[in-house]
C-alpha positions as a Markdown table, in Angstrom:
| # | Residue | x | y | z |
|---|---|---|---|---|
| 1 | Unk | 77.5 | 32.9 | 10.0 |
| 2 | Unk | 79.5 | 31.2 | 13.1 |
| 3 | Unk | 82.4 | 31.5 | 11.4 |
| 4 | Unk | 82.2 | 35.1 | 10.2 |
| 5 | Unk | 81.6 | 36.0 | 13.9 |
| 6 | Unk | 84.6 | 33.9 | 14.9 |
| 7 | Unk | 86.3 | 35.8 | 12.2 |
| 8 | Unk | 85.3 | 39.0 | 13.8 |
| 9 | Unk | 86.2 | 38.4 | 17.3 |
| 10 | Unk | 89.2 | 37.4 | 16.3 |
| 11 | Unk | 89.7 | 40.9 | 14.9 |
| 12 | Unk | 88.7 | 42.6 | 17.6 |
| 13 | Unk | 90.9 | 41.1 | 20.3 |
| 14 | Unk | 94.1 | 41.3 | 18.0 |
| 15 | Unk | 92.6 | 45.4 | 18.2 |
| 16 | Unk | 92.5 | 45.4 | 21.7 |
| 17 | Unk | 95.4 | 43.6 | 21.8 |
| 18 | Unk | 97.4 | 46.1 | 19.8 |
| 19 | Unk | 96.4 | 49.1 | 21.8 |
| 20 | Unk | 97.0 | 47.5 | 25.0 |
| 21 | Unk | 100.5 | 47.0 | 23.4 |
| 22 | Unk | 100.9 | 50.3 | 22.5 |
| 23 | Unk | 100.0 | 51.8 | 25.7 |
| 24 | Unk | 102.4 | 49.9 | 27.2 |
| 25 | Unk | 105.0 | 50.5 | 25.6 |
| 26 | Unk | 104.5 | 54.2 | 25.2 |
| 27 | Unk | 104.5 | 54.0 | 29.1 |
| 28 | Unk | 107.7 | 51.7 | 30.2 |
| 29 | Unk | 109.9 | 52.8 | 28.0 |
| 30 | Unk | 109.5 | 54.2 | 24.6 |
| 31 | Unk | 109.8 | 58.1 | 25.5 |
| 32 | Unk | 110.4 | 59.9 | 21.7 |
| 33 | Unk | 107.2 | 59.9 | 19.4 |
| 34 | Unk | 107.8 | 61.0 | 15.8 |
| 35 | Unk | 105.6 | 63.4 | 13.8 |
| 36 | Unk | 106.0 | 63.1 | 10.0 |
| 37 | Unk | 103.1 | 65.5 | 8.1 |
| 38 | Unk | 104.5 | 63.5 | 4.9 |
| 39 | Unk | 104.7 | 59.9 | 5.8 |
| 40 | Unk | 102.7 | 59.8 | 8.7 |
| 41 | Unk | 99.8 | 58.4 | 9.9 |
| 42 | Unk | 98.1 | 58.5 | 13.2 |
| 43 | Unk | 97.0 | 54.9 | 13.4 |
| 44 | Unk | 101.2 | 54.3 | 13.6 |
| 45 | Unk | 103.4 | 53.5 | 16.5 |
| 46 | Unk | 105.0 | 57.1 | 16.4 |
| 47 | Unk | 108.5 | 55.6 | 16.4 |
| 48 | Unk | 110.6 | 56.9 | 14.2 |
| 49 | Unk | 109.8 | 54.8 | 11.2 |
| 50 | Unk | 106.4 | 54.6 | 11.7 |
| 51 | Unk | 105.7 | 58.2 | 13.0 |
| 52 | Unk | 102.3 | 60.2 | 13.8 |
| 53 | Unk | 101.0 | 62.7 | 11.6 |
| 54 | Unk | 99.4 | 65.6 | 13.3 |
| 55 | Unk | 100.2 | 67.1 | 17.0 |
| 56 | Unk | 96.7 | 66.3 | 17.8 |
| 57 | Unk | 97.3 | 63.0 | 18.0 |
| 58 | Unk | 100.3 | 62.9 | 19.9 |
| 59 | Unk | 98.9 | 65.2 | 22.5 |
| 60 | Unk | 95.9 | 62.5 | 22.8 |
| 61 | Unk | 98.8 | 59.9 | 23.7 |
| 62 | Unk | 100.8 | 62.0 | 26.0 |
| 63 | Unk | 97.4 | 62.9 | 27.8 |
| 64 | Unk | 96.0 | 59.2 | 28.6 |
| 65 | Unk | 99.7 | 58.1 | 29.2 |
| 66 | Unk | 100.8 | 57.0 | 32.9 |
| 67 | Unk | 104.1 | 57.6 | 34.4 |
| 68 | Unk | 106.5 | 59.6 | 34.9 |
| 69 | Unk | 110.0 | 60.8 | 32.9 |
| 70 | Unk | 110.9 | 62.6 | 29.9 |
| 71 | Unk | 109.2 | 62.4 | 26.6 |
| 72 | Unk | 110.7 | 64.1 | 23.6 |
| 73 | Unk | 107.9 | 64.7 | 20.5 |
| 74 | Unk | 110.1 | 65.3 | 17.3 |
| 75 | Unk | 108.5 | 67.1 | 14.5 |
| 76 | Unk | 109.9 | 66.1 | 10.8 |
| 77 | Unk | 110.1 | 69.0 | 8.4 |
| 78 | Unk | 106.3 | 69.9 | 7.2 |
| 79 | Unk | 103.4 | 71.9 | 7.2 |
| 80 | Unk | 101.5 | 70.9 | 10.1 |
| 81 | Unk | 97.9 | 72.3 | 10.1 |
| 82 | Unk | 96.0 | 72.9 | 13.8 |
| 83 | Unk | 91.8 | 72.9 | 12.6 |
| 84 | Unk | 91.4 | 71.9 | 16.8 |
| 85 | Unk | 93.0 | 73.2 | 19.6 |
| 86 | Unk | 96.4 | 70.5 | 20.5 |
| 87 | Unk | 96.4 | 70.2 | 24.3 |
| 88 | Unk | 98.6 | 68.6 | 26.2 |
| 89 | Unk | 97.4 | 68.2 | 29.5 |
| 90 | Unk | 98.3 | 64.9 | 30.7 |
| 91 | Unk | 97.2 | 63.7 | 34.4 |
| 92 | Unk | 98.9 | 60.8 | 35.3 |
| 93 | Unk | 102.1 | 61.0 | 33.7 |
| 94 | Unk | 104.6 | 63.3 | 35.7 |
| 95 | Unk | 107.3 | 65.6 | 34.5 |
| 96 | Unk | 110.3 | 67.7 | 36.7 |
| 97 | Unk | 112.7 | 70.1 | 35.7 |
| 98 | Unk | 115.3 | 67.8 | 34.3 |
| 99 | Unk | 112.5 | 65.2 | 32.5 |
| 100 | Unk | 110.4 | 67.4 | 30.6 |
| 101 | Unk | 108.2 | 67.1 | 28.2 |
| 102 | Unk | 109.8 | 68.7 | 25.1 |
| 103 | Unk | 108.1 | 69.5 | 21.5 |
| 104 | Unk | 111.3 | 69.9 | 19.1 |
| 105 | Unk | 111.7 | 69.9 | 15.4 |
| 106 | Unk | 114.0 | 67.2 | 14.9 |
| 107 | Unk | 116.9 | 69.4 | 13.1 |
| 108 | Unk | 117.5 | 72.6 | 15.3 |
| 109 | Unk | 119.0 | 76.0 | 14.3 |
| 110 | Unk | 122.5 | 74.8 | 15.9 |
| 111 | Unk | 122.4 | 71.6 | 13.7 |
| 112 | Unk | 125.4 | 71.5 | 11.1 |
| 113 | Unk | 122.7 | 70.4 | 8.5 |
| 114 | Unk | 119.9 | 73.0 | 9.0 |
| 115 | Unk | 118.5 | 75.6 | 7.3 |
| 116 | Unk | 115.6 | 77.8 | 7.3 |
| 117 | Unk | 113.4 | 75.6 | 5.1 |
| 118 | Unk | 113.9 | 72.5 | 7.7 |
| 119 | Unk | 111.4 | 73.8 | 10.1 |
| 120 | Unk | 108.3 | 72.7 | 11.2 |
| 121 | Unk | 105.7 | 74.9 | 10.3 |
| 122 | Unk | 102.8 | 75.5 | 12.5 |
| 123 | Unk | 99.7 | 76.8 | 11.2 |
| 124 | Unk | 96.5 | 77.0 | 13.0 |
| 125 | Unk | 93.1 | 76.6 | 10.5 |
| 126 | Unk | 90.6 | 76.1 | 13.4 |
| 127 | Unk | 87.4 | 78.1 | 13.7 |
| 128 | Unk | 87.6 | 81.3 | 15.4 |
| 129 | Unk | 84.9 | 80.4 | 18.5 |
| 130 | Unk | 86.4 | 79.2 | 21.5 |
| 131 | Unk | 84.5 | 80.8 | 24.4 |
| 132 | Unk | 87.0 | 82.6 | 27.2 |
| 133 | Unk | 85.9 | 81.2 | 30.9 |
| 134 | Unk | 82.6 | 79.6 | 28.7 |
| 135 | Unk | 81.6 | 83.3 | 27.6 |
| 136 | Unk | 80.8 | 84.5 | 24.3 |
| 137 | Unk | 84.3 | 86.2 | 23.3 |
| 138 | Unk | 82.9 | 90.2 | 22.8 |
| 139 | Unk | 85.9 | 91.2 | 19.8 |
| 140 | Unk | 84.4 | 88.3 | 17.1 |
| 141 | Unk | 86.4 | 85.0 | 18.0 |
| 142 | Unk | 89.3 | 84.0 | 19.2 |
| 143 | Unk | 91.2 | 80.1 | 18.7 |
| 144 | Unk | 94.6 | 78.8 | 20.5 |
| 145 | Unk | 97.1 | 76.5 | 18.9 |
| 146 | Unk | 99.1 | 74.8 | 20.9 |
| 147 | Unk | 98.2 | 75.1 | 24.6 |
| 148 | Unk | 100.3 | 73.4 | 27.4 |
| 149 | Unk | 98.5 | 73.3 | 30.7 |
| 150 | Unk | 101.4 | 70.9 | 32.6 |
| 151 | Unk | 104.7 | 71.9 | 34.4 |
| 152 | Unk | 108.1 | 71.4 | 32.7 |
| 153 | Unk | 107.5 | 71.9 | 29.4 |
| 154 | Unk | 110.4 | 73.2 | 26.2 |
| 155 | Unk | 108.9 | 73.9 | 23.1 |
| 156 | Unk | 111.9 | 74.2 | 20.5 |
| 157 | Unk | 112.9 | 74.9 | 16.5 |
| 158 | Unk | 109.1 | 75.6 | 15.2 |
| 159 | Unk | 108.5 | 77.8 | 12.2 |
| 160 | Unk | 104.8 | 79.3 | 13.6 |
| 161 | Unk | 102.5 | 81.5 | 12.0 |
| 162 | Unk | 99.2 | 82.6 | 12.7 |
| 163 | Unk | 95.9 | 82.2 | 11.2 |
| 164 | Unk | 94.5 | 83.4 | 7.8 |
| 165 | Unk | 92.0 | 85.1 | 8.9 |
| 166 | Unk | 90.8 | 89.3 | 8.4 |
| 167 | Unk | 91.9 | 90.7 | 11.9 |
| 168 | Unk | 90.0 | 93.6 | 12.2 |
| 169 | Unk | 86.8 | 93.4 | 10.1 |
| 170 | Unk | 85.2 | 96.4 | 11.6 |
| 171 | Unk | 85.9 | 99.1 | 14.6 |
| 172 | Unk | 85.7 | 97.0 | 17.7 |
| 173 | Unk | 86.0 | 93.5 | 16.5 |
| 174 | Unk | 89.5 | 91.7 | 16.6 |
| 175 | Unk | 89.6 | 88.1 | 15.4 |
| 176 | Unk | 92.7 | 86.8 | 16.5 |
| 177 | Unk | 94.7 | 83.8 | 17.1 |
| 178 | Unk | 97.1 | 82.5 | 20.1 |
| 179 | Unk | 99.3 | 80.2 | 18.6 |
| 180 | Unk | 101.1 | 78.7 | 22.3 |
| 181 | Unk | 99.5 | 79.6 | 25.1 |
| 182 | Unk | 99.6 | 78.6 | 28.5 |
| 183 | Unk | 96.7 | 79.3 | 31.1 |
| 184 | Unk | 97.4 | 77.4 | 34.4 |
| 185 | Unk | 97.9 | 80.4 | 36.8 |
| 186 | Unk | 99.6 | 78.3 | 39.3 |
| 187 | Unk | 101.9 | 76.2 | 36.8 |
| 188 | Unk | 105.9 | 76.5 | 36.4 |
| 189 | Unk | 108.6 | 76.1 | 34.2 |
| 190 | Unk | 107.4 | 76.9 | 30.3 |
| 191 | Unk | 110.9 | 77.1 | 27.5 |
| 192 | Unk | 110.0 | 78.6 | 24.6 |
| 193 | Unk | 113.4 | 78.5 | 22.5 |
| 194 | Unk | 114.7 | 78.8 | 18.8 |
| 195 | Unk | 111.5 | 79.5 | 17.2 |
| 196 | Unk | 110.5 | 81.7 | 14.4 |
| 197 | Unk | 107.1 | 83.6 | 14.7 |
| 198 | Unk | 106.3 | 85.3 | 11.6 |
| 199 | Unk | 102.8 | 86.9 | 10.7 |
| 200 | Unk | 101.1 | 89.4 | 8.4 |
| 201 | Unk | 98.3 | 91.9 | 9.4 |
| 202 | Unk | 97.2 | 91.8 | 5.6 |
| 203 | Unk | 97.4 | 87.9 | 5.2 |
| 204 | Unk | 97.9 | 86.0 | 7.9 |
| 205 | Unk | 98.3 | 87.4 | 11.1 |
| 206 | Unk | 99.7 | 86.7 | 13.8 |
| 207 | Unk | 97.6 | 88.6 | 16.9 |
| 208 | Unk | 99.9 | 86.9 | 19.7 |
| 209 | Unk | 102.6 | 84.6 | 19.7 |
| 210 | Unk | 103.0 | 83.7 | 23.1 |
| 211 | Unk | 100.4 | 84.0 | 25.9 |
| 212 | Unk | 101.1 | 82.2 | 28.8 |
| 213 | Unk | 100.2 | 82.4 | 32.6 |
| 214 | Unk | 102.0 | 81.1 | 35.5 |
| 215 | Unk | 105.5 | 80.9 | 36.8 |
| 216 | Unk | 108.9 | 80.4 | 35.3 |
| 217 | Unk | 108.1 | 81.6 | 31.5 |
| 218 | Unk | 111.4 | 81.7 | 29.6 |
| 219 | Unk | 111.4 | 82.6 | 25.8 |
| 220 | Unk | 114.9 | 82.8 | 24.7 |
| 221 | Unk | 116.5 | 82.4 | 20.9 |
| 222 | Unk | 113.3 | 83.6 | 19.5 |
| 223 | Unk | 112.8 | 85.7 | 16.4 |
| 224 | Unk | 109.2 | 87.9 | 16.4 |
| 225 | Unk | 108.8 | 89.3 | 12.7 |
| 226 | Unk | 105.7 | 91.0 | 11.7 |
| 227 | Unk | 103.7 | 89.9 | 14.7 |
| 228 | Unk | 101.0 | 91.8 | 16.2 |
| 229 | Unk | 102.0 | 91.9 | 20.0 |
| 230 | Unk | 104.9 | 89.2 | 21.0 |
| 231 | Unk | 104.9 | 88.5 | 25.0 |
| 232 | Unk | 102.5 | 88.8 | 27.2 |
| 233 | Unk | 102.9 | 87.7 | 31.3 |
| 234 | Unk | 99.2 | 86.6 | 31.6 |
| 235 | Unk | 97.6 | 86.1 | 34.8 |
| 236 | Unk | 99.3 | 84.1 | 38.2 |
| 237 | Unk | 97.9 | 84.0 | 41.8 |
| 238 | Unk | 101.0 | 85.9 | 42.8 |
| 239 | Unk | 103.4 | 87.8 | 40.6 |
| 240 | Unk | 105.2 | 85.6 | 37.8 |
| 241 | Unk | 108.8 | 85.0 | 39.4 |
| 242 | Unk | 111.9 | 83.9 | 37.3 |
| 243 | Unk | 111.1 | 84.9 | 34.2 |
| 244 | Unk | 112.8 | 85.8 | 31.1 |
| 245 | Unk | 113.4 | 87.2 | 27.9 |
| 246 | Unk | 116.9 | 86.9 | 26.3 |
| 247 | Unk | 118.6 | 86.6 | 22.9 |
| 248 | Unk | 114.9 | 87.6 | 21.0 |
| 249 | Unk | 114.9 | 89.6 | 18.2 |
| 250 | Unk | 111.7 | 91.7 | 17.5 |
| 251 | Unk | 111.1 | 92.9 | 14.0 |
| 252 | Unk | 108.3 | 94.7 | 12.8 |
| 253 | Unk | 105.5 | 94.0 | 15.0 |
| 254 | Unk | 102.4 | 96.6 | 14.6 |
| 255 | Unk | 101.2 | 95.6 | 18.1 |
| 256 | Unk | 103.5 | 95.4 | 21.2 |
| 257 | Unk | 107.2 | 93.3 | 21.9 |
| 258 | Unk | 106.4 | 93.0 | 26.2 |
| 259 | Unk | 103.3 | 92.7 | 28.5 |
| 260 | Unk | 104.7 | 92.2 | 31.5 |
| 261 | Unk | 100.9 | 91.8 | 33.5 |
| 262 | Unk | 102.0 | 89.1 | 35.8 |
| 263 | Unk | 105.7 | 89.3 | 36.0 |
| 264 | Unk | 107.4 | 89.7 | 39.0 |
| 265 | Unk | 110.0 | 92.4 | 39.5 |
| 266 | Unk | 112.8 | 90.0 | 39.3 |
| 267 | Unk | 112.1 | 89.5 | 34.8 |
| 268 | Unk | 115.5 | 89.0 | 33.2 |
| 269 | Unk | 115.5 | 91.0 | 29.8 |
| 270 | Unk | 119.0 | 91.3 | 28.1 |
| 271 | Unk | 120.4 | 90.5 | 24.6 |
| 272 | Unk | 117.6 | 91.6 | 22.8 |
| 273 | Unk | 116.9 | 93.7 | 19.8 |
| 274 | Unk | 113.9 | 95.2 | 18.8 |
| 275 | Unk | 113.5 | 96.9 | 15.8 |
| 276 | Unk | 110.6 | 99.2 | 13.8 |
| 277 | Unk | 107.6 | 98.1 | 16.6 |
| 278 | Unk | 105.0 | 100.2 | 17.6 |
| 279 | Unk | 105.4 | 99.7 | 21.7 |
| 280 | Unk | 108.0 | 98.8 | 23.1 |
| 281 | Unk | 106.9 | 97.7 | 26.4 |
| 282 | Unk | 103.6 | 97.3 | 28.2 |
| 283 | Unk | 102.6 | 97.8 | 32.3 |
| 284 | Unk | 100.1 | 96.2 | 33.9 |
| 285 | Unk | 97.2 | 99.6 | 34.8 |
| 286 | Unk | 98.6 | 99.7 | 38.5 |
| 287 | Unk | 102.0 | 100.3 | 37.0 |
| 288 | Unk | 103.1 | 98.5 | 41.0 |
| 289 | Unk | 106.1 | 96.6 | 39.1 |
| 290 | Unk | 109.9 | 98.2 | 37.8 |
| 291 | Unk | 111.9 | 96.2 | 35.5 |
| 292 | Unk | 115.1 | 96.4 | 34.8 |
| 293 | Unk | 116.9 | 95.9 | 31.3 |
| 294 | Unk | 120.2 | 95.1 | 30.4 |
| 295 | Unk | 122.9 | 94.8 | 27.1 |
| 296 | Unk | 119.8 | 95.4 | 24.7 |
| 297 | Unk | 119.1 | 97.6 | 21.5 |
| 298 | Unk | 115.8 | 99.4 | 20.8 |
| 299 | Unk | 116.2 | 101.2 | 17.6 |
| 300 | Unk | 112.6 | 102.4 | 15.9 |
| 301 | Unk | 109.2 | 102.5 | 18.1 |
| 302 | Unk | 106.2 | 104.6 | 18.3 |
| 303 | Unk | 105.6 | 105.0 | 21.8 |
| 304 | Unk | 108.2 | 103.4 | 24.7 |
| 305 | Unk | 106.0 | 102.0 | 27.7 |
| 306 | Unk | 102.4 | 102.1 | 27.8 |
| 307 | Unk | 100.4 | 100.4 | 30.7 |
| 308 | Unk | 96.8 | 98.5 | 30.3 |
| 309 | Unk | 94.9 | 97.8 | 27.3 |
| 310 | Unk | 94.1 | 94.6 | 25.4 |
| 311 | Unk | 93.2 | 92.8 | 22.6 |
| 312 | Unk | 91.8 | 95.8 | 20.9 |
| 313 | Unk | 94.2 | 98.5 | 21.9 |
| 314 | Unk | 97.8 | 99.5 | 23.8 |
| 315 | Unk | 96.3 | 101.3 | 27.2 |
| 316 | Unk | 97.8 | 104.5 | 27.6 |
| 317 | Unk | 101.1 | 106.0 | 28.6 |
| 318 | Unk | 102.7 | 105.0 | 31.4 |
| 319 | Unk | 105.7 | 106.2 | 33.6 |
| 320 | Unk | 108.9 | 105.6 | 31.5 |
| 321 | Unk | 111.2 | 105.2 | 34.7 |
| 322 | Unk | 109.7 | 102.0 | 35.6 |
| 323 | Unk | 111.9 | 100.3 | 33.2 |
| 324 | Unk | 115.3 | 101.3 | 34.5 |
| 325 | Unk | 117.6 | 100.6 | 31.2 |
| 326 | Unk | 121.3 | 99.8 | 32.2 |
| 327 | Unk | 123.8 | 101.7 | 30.8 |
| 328 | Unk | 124.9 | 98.9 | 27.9 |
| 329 | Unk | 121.0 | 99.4 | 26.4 |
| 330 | Unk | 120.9 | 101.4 | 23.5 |
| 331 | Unk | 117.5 | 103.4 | 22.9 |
| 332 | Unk | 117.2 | 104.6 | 19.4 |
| 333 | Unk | 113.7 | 106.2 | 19.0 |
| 334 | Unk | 114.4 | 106.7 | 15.0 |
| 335 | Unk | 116.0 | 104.4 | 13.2 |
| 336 | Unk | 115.8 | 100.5 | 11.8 |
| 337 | Unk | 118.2 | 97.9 | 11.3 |
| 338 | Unk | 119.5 | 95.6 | 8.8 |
| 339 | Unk | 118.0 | 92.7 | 8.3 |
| 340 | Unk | 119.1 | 89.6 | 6.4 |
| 341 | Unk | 116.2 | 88.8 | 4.1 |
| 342 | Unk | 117.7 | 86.4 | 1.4 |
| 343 | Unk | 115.4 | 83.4 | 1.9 |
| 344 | Unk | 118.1 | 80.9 | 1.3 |
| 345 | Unk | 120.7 | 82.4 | 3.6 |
| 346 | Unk | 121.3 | 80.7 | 7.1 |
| 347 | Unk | 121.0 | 83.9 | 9.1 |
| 348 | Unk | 117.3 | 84.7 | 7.2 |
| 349 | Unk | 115.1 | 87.5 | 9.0 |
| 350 | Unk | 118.6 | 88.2 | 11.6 |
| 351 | Unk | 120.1 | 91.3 | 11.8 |
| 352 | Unk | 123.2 | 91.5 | 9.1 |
| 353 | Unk | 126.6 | 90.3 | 10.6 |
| 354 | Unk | 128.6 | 93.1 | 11.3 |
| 355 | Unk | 126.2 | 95.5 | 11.4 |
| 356 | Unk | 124.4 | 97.7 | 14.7 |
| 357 | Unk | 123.1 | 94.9 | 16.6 |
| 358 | Unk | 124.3 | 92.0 | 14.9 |
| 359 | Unk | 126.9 | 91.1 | 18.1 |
| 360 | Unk | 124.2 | 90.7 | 20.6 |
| 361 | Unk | 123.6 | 87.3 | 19.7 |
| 362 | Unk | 119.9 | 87.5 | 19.1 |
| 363 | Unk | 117.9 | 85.1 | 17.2 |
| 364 | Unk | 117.6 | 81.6 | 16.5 |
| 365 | Unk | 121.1 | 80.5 | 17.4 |
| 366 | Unk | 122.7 | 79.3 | 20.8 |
| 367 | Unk | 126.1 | 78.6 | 20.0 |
């Protein structure tokens, strides 16, 4: 009996030991973790050949880590199922502008190597009952995905869909998924870049790709196809400054492409397209803000600014000349474009090279 208890205190310390070993390390110097849905497991390191296996678990580690710098999370090619919430919200570990905290597929559009089928795919499979400000959500459930609430943050080269789920089960009710969202109202500096949001109101949709509150939202390099609504400016204590959209390209979504609720007047919007969508652009009700556009292509929508509404409508229609479209934007009420939909092609779900569109540079490419 002595000896089994030896045995087992023996075991335990070398635990302890191990984790104290791990924290340590994770908070001198080793600032890359590794995320593997294959090979992983989430009692490993997360170095590159012993990587992690879900998000989760890395956002557990970056939360109770202390320090400060850049940490780079690299996600393997996979299918990476969310059934909870993955926040990273850490409180003693510090990020600035130039060390961020960045969540990256580890092969990136730009990459000589890649192709479509190399990225990370994000899926969220979480019940439907998280509870807005602790209330009972009114339109039959809602769930979020990945949420940041910390400053400095680039989320990069994720394949991210929605939730399989029936959106709209009866008049009134709207079950819906957010799969990156931010709320901190008073937080700055969120890159979403090179990532591919793809939904389906029949299958799997995709209610809202990106909500996020605060200061300095940049989404850039993004492809929206088949989405419900796209963007949406959240809430801030004072109007959202330096934000932008650029190089997106917008295909297809039965909801809206731009909420611009919090924004501040000084949103950069240029190189986009946006194809087939149902609104083009959304207000906030006081309709207090302009915006101007620039070197964009709007070809196919059903109605062009709206202001209000919600999760279970598009408000109403709102004063057209508070976006003031430069002269190198090209409105096409009528009219879609060509879209690359060969599965094994490198430019799959971009507009078709050489065609209207094609030479503003939108979509999942920076170079």
């Amino acid at each position: 009996m002595t000896k089994m208890r030896t045995n087992n205190m023996l075991v335990l310390k070398m635990f302890v030991l191990f984790m104290l070993i791990q924290t340590v390390v994770f908070a001198q110097g080793a600032k890359e973790i590794f995320i593997n849905a294959n090979s992983g497991n989430d009692q490993n390191s997360g170095s590159k050949d012993n990587p992690l296996k879900t998000l989760n678990e890395v956002a557990g580690r970056v939360n109770q880590a202390n320090g400060k710098g850049a940490i780079t999370i690299y996600i393997s090619e996979g299918i990476y199922g969310l059934d909870v919430t993955a926040t990273f919200h850490p409180v003693n570990w510090h990020f600035t502008k130039e060390q961020r905290l960045t969540i990256r597929a580890e092969v990136l559009p730009d990459d000589s190597d890649w192709d479509p089928g190399k990225m990370p795919v994000i899926v969220s499979t979480m019940p439907l009952n998280f509870k807005p400000y602790g209330n009972q959500d009114p339109l039959g459930g809602a769930s979020y995905g990945i949420q940041i609430e910390t400053e400095h943050v680039t989320i990069q080269g994720l394949r991210v869909l929605g939730t399989p789920v029936h959106e709209r089960p009866k008049d009134g009710l709207v079950r819906r998924n957010y799969p990156i969202v931010r709320e901190g109202r008073n937080l700055d500096d969120l890159r979403i870049t090179q990532c591919l949001f793809i939904g389906d109101k029949q299958a799997i949709p995709n209610h809202l790709a990106i909500l996020a509150s605060g200061q300095g939202v940049v989404v850039d390099h993004c492809i929206f196809y088949h989405c419900k609504d796209a963007i949406v400016f959240w809430f801030s204590d004072e109007p959202a400054r330096n934000c932008e959209v650029h190089h997106n390209l917008f295909i297809g979504n039965y909801g809206a492409n731009v909420w611009s609720w919090s924004a501040a007047e000084d949103l950069k919007f240029y190189n986009n397209v946006v194809t087939d969508t149902n609104v083009f652009w959304i207000l906030k009700r006081d309709e207090k803000a302009s915006f101007s556009l620039s070197n964009s292509l709007i070809a196919g929508y059903n109605e062009l600014v709206n202001k209000g509404g919600g999760p279970a409508g598009f408000g109403e229609k709102a004063d057209p000349g508070k976006l003031k479209f430069g002269k190198d934007v090209i409105l096409k009420k009528e009219g879609n474009l060509q879209v690359v939909e060969d599965p094994t092609n490198r430019n799959y779900l971009h507009i078709v090279p050489g065609t209207l569109g094609a030479d503003l540079g939108a979509g999942l490419f920076t170079k």
